[in-house]
C-alpha positions in Angstrom: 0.0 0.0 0.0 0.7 3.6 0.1 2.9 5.0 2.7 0.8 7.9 3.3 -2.3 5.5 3.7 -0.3 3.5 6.2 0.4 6.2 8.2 -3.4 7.3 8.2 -4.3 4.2 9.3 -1.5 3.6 11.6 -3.0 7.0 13.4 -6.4 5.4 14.0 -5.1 1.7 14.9 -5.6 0.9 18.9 -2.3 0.1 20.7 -3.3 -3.3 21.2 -6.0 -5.5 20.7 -6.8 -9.0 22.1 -6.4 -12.1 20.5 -9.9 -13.1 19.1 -9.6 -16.8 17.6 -12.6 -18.2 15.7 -14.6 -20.7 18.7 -13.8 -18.3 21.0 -17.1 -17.0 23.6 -16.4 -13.2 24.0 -17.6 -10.3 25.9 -17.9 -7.3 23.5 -18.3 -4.1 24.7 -19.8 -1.2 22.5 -20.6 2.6 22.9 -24.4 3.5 21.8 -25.0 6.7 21.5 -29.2 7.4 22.0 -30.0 10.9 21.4 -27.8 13.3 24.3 -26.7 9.7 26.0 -24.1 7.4 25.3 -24.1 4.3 26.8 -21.8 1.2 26.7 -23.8 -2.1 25.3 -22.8 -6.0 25.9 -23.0 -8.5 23.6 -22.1 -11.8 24.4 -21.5 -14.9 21.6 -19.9 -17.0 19.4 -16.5 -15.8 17.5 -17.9 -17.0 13.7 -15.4 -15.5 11.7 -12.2 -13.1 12.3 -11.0 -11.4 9.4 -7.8 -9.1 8.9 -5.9 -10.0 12.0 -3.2 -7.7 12.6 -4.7 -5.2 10.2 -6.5 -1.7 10.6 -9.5 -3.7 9.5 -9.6 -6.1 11.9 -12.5 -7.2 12.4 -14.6 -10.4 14.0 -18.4 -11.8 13.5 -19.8 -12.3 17.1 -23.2 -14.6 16.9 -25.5 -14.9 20.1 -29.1 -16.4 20.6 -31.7 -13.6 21.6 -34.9 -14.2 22.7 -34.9 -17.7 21.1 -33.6 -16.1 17.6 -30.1 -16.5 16.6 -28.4 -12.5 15.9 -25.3 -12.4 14.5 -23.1 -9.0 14.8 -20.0 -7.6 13.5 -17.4 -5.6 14.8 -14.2 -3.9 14.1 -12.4 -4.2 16.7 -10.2 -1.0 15.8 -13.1 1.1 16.0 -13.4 3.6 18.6 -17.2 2.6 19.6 -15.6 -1.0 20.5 -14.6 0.1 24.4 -13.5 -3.5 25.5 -13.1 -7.5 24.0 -13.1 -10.0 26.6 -12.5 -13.5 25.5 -14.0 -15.5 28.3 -13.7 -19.5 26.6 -11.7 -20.7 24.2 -12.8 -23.7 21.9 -11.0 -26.0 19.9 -11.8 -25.7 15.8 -10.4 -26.6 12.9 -11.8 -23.8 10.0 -11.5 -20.3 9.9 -15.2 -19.3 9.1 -17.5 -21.8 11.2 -20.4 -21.2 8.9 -22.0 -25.0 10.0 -22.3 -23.4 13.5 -25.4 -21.9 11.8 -27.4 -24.9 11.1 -26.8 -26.5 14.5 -29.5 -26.1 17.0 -29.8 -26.5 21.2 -26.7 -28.9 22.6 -25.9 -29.3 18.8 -23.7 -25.7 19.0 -21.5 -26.8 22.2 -17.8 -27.1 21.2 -14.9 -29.2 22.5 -12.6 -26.2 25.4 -9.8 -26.0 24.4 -6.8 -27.8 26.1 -4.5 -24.4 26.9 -6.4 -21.8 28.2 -5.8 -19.0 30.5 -8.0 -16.3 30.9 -5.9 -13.8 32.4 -3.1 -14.0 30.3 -5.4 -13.9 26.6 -7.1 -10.6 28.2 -3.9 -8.8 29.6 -3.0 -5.7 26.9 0.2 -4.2 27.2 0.4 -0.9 28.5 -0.4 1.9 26.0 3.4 3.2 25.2 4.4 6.8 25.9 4.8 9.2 22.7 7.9 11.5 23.4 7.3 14.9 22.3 10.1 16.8 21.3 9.6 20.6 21.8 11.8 22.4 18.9 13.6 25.4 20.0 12.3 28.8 19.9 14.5 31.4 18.4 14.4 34.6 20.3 16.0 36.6 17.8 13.1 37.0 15.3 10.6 38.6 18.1 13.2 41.5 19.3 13.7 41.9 15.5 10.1 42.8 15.1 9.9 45.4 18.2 12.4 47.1 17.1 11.3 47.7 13.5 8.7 48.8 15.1 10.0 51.7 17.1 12.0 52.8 14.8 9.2 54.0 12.7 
C-alpha cells in the first residue's frame, strides 16, 4: 500500500488489541450513542469469523441467541465505539469461518474447550506506550527583531 495511507491508518489503529480466535465466547463491549446519552452495550456470543488479524480492518463476527432467535453481529475491533473485548472461553476448531455453527441447534452448537487456556493472560493488553514529544527550540531573535522595527518607525 501507500505510505501515506499507512500512516493514516496507523493513526487510528488501537495500541493493542486482544487475541480473538474463531470458537472463541467473548464479551464485546460497545458505545451506543441514543439521542444526548451514550451508553456502553454487551453483547455476548460466538467468535464466527475473524478477518484481517493484525490489520487496521480487523474485524470479528460475534453470533449470540436472543430471545430464542439467533443474531449475529459484526465488529471492528479498531473502532473507537468498540470500548473492550473480553474473550471468556476458548474452543478447539479446525476452520476459519465456522459457517456450519449456523445450522446447529440446542446442545448441537456446544464445542470441545480448548486444552490451553488462560484467561488472564489472553485478556492482559500491554500498556499503552508513551509518545515522546520533542519541543523544537524557539528562536528569540526573530521577536526583538520585530519590536524594534517597530520603534523605529
Amino acid at each position: 500500500m501507500n505510505q501515506k495511507v499507512l500512516e493514516v491508518a496507523n493513526k487510528f489503529k488501537k495500541h493493542a488489541v486482544v487475541d480473538v480466535r474463531p470458537g472463541d465466547v467473548v464479551k464485546v463491549s460497545q458505545k451506543i450513542k441514543e439521542g444526548n446519552k451514550e451508553r456502553v452495550q454487551i453483547f455476548e456470543g460466538l467468535v464466527i469469523r475473524v478477518r484481517n488479524k493484525g490489520g487496521i480492518a480487523n474485524s470479528i463476527l460475534v453470533r449470540k441467541l436472543a430471545s430464542g432467535v439467533w443474531v449475529e453481529k459484526g465488529f471492528m475491533l479498531n473502532a473507537p465505539s468498540v470500548v473492550n473485548v473480553e474473550v471468556l472461553r476458548r474452543q478447539k476448531v479446525r476452520r476459519n469461518y465456522l459457517t456450519y455453527m449456523r445450522e446447529r441447534a440446542g446442545k448441537n452448537t456446544r464445542l470441545k474447550p480448548a486444552t490451553k487456556f488462560d484467561k488472564e493472560t489472553v485478556n492482559a493488553l500491554p500498556p499503552k506506550p508513551v509518545e515522546k514529544v520533542v519541543e523544537e527550540p524557539k528562536e528569540e531573535a526573530a521577536p526583538e527583531e520585530k519590536t524594534e522595527a517597530k520603534t523605529e518607525e
